[in-house]
C-alpha positions in Angstrom: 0.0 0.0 0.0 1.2 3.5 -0.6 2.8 5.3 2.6 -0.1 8.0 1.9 -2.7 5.5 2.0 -4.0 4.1 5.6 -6.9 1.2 6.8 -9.8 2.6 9.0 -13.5 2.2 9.8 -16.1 4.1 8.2 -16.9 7.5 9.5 -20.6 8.9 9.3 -19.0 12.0 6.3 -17.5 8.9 4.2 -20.6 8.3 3.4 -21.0 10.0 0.1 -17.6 8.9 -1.4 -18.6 4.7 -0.1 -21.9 5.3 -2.2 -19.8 6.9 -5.1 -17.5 3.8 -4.8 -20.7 1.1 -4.8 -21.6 2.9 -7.8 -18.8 1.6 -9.2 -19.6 -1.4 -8.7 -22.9 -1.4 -10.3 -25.2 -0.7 -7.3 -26.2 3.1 -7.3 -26.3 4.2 -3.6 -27.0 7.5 -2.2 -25.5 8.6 0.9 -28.3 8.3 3.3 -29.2 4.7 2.1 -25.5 3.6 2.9 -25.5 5.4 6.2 -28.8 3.6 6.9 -27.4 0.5 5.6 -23.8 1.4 7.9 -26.1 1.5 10.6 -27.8 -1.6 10.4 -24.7 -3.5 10.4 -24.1 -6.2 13.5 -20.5 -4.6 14.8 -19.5 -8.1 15.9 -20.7 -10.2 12.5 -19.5 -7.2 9.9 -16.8 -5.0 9.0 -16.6 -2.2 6.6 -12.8 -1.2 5.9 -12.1 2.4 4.3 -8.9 3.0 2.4 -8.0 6.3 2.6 -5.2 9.1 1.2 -3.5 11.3 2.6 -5.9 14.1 2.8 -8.4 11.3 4.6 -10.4 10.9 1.7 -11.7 7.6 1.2 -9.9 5.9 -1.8 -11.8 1.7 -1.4 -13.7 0.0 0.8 -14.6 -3.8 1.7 -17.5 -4.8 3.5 -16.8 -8.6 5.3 -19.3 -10.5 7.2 -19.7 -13.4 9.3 -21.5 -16.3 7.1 -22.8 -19.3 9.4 -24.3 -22.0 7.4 -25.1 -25.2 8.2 -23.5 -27.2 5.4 -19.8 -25.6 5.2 -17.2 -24.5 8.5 -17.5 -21.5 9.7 -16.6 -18.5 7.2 -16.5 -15.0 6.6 -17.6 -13.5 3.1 -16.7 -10.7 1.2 -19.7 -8.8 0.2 -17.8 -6.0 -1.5 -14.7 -5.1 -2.4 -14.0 -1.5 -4.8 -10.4 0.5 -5.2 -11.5 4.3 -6.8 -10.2 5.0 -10.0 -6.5 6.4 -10.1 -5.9 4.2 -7.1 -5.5 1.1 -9.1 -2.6 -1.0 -9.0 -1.2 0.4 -6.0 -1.8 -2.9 -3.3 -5.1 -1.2 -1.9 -6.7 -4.2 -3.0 -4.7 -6.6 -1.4 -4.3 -4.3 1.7 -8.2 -4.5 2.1 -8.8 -8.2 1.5 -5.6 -9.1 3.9 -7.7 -6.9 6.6 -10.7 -8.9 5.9 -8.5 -11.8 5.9 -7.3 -10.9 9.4 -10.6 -9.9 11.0 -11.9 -13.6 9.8 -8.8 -15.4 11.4 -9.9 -13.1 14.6 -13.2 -14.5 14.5 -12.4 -18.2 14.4 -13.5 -18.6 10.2 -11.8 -21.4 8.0 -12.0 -19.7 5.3 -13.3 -16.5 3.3 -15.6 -16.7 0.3 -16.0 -14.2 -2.1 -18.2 -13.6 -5.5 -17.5 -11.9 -8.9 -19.1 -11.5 -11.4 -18.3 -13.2 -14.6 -17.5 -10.4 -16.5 -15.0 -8.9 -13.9 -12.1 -10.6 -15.6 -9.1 -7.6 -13.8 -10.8 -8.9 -10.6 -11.0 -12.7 -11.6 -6.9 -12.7 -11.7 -6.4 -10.1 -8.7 -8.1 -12.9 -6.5 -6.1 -15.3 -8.0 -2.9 -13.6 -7.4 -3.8 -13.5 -4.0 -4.5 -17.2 -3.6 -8.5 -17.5 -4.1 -9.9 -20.1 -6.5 -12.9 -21.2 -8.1 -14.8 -23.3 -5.7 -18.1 -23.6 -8.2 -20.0 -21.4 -10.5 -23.8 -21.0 -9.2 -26.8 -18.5 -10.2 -28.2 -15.7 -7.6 -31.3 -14.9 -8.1 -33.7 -13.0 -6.2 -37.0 -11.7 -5.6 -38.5 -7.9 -4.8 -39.7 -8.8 -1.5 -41.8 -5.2 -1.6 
């Protein structure tokens, strides 16, 4: 990671840059839906991590949580993982998912899933370079529950 750049939880005035990064991503957010959706996570079963630069600013985020299931050991999945745009390349990435990686160890996981889409083929080989592979290809589908 870049000496400039630093690990730290979200703070409640990140809030517009973390819904600019989700956006990113593919899922539009405003601010007050992610501090709503800040808010409503369980502080002992989720972590949000901000990477920030120098001036504070948040530069990526990743969002891990606790995932108990009856049918695999207990893991920890990423649910989001999104380096901002001229900060690239620079071992945010791998800063981030090493912090996640960390606060799973912490919490007794085995192991730490994560899902990309298809198309994400710069992310398919980041999580390769850091030692993730393919452990089966499966639809999500879902339903407005509204």
């Amino acid at each position: 990671m870049a000496a400039a750049e630093r690990l730290r939880r979200p703070v409640l005035s990140d809030a517009p840059a973390l819904g600019a990064l989700a956006a990113k991503l593919g899922y539009p957010t405003s601010a007050e839906e992610l501090l709503d959706r800040l808010a409503a996570l369980h502080p002992t079963d989720a972590a949000v991590l901000v990477s920030t630069d120098a001036n504070d600013q948040p530069t990526g985020w990743c969002h891990v949580e606790m995932r108990r299931t009856l049918v695999e050991p207990m893991s920890a999945m990423v649910l989001g993982l999104v380096i901002g745009e001229g900060h690239q390349s620079a071992g945010i990435g791998a800063e981030l998912l090493a912090a996640a990686e960390r606060w799973a160890r912490a919490r007794v996981c085995r192991q730490l899933v994560l899902a990309t889409r298809i198309t994400r083929k710069r992310a398919h080989r980041f999580y390769a370079r850091e030692g993730y592979e393919v452990w089966k290809t499966s639809y999500f589908l879902t339903k407005a529950l509204d």
